[in-house]
PLY file of the C-alpha trace (Angstrom):
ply
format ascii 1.0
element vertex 106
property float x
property float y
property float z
element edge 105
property int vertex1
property int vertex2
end_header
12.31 151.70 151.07
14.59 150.12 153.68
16.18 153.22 154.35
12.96 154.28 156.02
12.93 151.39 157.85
17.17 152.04 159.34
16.18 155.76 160.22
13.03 154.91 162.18
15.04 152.48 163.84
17.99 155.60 164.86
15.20 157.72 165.69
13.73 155.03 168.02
17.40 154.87 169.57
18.12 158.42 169.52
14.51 159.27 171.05
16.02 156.56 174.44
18.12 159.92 175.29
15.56 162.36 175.85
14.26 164.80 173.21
16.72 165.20 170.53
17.67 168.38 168.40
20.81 166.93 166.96
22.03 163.48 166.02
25.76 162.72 164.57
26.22 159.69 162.87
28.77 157.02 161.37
27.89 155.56 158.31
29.88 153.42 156.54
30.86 153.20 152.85
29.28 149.76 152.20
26.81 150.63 154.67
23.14 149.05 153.70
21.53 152.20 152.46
24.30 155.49 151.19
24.94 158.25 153.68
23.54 160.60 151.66
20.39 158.83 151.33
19.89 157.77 154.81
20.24 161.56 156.03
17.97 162.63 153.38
15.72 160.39 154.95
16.64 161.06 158.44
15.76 164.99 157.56
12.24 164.39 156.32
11.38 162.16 159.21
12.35 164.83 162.18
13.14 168.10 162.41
16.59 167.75 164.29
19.57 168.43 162.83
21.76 165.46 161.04
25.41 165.49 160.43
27.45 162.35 159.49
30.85 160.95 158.82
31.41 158.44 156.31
33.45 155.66 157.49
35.90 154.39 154.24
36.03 150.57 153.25
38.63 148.74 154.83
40.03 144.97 153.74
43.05 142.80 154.11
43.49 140.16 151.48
45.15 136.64 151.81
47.86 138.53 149.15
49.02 141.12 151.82
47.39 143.91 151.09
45.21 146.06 153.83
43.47 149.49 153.24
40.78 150.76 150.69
39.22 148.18 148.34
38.37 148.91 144.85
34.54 149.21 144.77
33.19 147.84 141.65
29.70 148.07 141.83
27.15 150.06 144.88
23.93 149.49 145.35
21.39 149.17 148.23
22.36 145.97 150.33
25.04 145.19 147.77
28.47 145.67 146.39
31.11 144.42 144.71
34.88 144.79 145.75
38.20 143.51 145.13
41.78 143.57 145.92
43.73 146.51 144.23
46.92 144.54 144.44
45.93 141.09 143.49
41.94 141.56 141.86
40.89 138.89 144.73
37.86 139.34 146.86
39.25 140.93 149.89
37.97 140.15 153.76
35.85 143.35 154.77
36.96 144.51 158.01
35.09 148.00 158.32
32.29 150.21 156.15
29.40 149.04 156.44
28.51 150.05 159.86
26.22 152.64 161.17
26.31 154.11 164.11
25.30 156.93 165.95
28.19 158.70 167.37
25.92 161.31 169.86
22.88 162.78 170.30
22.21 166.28 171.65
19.25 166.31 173.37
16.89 169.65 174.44
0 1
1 2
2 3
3 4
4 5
5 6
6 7
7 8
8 9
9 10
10 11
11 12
12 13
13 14
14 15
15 16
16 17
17 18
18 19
19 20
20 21
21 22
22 23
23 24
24 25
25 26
26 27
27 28
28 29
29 30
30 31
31 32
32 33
33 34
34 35
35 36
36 37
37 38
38 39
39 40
40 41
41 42
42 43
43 44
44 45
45 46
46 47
47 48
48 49
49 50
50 51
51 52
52 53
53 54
54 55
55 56
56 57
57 58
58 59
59 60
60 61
61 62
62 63
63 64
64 65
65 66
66 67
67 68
68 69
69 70
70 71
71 72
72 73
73 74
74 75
75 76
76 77
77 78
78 79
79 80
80 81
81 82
82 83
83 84
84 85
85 86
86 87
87 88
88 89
89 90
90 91
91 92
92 93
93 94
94 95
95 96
96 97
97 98
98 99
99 100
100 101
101 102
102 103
103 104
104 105
């Protein structure tokens, strides 16, 4: 269960501001573990409260094209995209990030 392993580390990071009550996050769309799953986790590891964003997939291929891939396949530390235009694997600029955005402490 790596996604215990990615929370303890946030927690660890979160806990270098004081004592926290409230953590907002950045997880991206490709991240390693899904956002839903990681603040699942998150919430049965603390009792502070855990919001997110989900940061979207973003490419440019060598065709021209930049935005949202199409995501062909998700799983834990994998996926599968490709080029909408062209059906080309695309170079992935941003989503698979996380990040914590802020933590409010007591």
């Amino acid at each position: 269960m790596h996604e215990t392993v990615i929370a303890k580390g946030i927690i660890k990071e979160a806990m270098k501001h004081g004592s926290p009550e409230e953590i907002n996050l950045e997880i991206g769309e490709l991240a390693h573990v899904p956002a839903y799953e990681l603040a699942g986790c998150l919430k049965q590891l603390v009792d502070w409260k855990i919001t997110y964003t989900e940061q979207v997939a973003f490419v440019s291929c060598d065709c021209g094209f930049s935005g949202h891939p199409t995501v062909l396949e998700r799983g834990h530390d994998s996926f599968l995209i490709e080029c909408p235009e062209c059906g080309s694997v695309p170079k992935l600029l941003a989503g698979t990030e996380i990040k914590i955005v802020s933590v409010k402490v007591k």
